[in-house]
C-alpha positions, 0 to 999 in steps of 0.5 A: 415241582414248580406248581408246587412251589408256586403253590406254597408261595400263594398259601404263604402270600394269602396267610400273610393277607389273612394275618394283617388284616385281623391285625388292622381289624382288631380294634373294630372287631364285634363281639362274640355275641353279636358274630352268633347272631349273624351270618359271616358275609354280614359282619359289616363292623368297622372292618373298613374303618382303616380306608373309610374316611372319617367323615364318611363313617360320621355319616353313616353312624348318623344314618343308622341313629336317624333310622333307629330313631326317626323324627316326625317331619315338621310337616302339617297335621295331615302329613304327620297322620298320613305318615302314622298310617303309612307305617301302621300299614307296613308293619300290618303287610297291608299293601292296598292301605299303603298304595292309598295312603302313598297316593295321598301324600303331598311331599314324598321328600319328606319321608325318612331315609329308610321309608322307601325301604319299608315300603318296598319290603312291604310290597314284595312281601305283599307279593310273596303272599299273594303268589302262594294263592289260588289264580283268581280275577281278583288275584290278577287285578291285584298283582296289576295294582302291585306292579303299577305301585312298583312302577310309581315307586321307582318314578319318584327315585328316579325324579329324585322324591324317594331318597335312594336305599339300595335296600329298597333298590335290592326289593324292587328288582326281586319284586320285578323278577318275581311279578314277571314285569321284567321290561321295568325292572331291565328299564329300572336297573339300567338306569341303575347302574349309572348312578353313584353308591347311594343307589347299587352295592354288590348286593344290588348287581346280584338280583339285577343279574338274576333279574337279567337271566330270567329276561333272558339275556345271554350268559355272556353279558351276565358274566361281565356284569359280575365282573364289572361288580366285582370290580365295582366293589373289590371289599378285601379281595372278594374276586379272589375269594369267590374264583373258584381255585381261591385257596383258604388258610385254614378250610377247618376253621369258620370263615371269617373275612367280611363283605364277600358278596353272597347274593352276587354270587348266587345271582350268576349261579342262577344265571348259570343254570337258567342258561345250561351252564351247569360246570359253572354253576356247580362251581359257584356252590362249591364256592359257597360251600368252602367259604360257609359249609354251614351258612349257605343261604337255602336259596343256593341249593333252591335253584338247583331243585327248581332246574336240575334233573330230579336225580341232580336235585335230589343229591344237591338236597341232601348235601344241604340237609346234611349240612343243617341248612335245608332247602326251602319247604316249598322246594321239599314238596316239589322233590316229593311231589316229583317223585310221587309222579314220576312212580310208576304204578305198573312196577311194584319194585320201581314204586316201592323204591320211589316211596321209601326215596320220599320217606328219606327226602322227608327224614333229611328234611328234618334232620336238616332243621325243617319243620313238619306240616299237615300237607306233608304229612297227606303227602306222605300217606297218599304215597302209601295208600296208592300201594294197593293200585299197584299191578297185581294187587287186584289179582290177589284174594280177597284174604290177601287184599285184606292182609296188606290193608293190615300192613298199610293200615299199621305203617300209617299209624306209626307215621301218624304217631311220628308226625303227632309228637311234633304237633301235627295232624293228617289232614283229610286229604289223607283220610280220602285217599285211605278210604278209597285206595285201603278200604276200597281198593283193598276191599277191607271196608271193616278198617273203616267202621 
């Protein structure tokens, strides 16, 4: 009973919260057209208006004009050329012409604000595409040129040059995570967080906690950085709304309440993860379940594929196919391609549940919202056409080898009639494996001719 009355009490103090906060914010509340476009936890809209002070949002007001429309510098011909450039370069995602053109500049403060944000985003985007290439000399060399361009980018912010964005902070730590340069992305961060708001916010602390968990660092610190960020930057309570026995007025109806740090809270879920914390880390994603059942970035979910036990992934995986916001294709095909593997050749049952457990993965997929392309489709087929590998199909007639290519033959069809209705066609990587494994295997060579 007491519990109970305990209960009733932190509903009725939350409601309360909930209410006068909607009521200070109802002048400054967006549109419903502009809540559509973006996600709760981004609907920054004046809802601080009632603690910023005036000038502060004056401030501000005229930073967001200055970025929308930014002003030529009043440097010389040259400068003003090379800045031309520099932006042709990043709206082109040309790294190499942005590291020339950078190297050429004479007086970095004369960039706009919002440069030393573009060119970070260039850079990690840079980087994001040129990961997914094959390894190469000239991959190595230019993964080396990136790295020496982050590490240069961040002697100018540090001097002073660059003015501070956390935007391009936020970049330049994911980029440093990613490259694997972790000794100047550490270096980087802590001298960080010794600095004013200009250059870290909550969104800042969760890439620098994932940053940290990939070095290497223990859970423990981990968790006081997330601690000392949350007390960093409270916004409305977010401490209380992101603990996990936080109790929300009304679990039907959207969320709504401003500012809650996702990334902050999927830096430490992954922290959790990469050190064996799973309870932890289970009850970050519900976390993020509760507060945006529908809205909870891919990258939630993507972890769990990446460090969690195939059957654990595979449940993670659905949840959020379920919810319509899948997990990333490249995390799909690992689930896929695990599977594939993991089938076993010499257990017919074994490999036929693994198979039909793939045709499920791909069904959710896009029932979810993802889309389907050429390579999942060869996938897909390669799985099948392997059925005539299992053991005890070379036993079999010649008539029986040749009445499952039939049906092999007929199941692969209908796939590519499936896949064909979204525009997408078997690669010959599908083709290969169908006349090796059906034609060959299944000594049906007619299929092909």
């Amino acid at each position: 009973m007491l519990f109970q009355a305990e209960l009733q009490a932190h509903q009725r103090w939350l409601s309360s919260f909930v209410i006068a906060s909607r009521a200070t914010s109802r002048t400054h509340a967006p549109s419903a057209s502009q809540r559509e476009r973006l996600p709760a936890w981004q609907q920054q809209c004046r809802h601080y208006a009632y603690h910023v002070p005036k000038h502060v949002r004056r401030r501000q007001r005229q930073e967001r004009d200055a970025e929308r429309h930014p002003q030529p510098s009043s440097g010389s011909p040259d400068e003003l050329q090379l800045e031309q450039a520099l932006a042709q370069a990043i709206t082109d995602v040309n790294v190499k012409d942005v590291i020339s053109i950078f190297s050429q500049m004479q007086d970095y403060r004369a960039l706009h604000r919002s440069a030393t944000w573009r060119i970070c985003q260039c850079l990690h985007e840079a980087f994001r595409r040129q990961w997914k290439a094959p390894a190469t000399e000239a991959k190595r060399q230019d993964m080396d040129e990136m790295v020496a361009f982050a590490e240069n980018i961040v002697a100018h912010i540090r001097k002073g040059n660059l003015a501070p964005d956390c935007r391009a902070h936020l970049h330049l730590l994911g980029f440093f995570k990613g490259s694997g340069a972790f000794g100047s992305g550490v270096a980087f961060w802590h001298w960080l967080e010794n600095q004013d708001d200009d250059y870290v916010n909550k969104d800042v602390y969760g890439v620098a906690i994932d940053l940290l968990a990939k070095n290497g660092n223990p859970l423990s610190e981990l968790e006081e950085l997330y601690e000392r960020a949350l007390e960093r930057f409270p916004g409305q309570f977010n401490a209380y709304y992101l603990a996990p026995n936080s109790i929300l007025p009304d679990r039907e109806a959207p969320t709504t309440i401003p500012g809650i740090p996702m990334i902050l809270l999927q830096g430490i879920l992954s922290a959790r993860l990469l050190r064996g914390d799973s309870k932890s880390a289970y009850l970050a994603l519900d976390t993020a379940l509760r507060l945006y059942p529908t809205e909870t970035p891919s990258r939630f979910f993507d972890a769990f594929v990446e460090e969690r036990p195939l059957a654990e992934a595979f449940s993670v995986y659905a949840i959020a196919c379920r919810a319509g916001n899948p997990p990333s294709y490249e995390q799909m095909r690992r689930l896929l391609t695990e599977m594939r593997g993991n089938a076993d050749l010499r257990s017919p049952n074994g490999y036929v549940s693994a198979l039909r457990q793939m045709l499920l993965t791909t069904y959710l997929f896009v029932g979810g919202g993802g889309q389907l392309t050429g390579n999942l489709l060869n996938e897909l087929a390669i799985a099948i056409t392997k059925t005539v590998r299992l053991r005890g199909f070379a036993a079999l007639e010649t008539e029986e080898k040749r009445r499952v290519a039939n049906t092999l033959t007929g199941l692969l069809r209908q796939l590519f009639d499936i896949f064909a209705r979204y525009s997408v066609t078997p690669g010959i990587g599908a083709f290969n494996s169908f006349i090796v494994n059906v034609a060959g295997f299944g000594e049906s060579k007619h299929l092909i001719e």
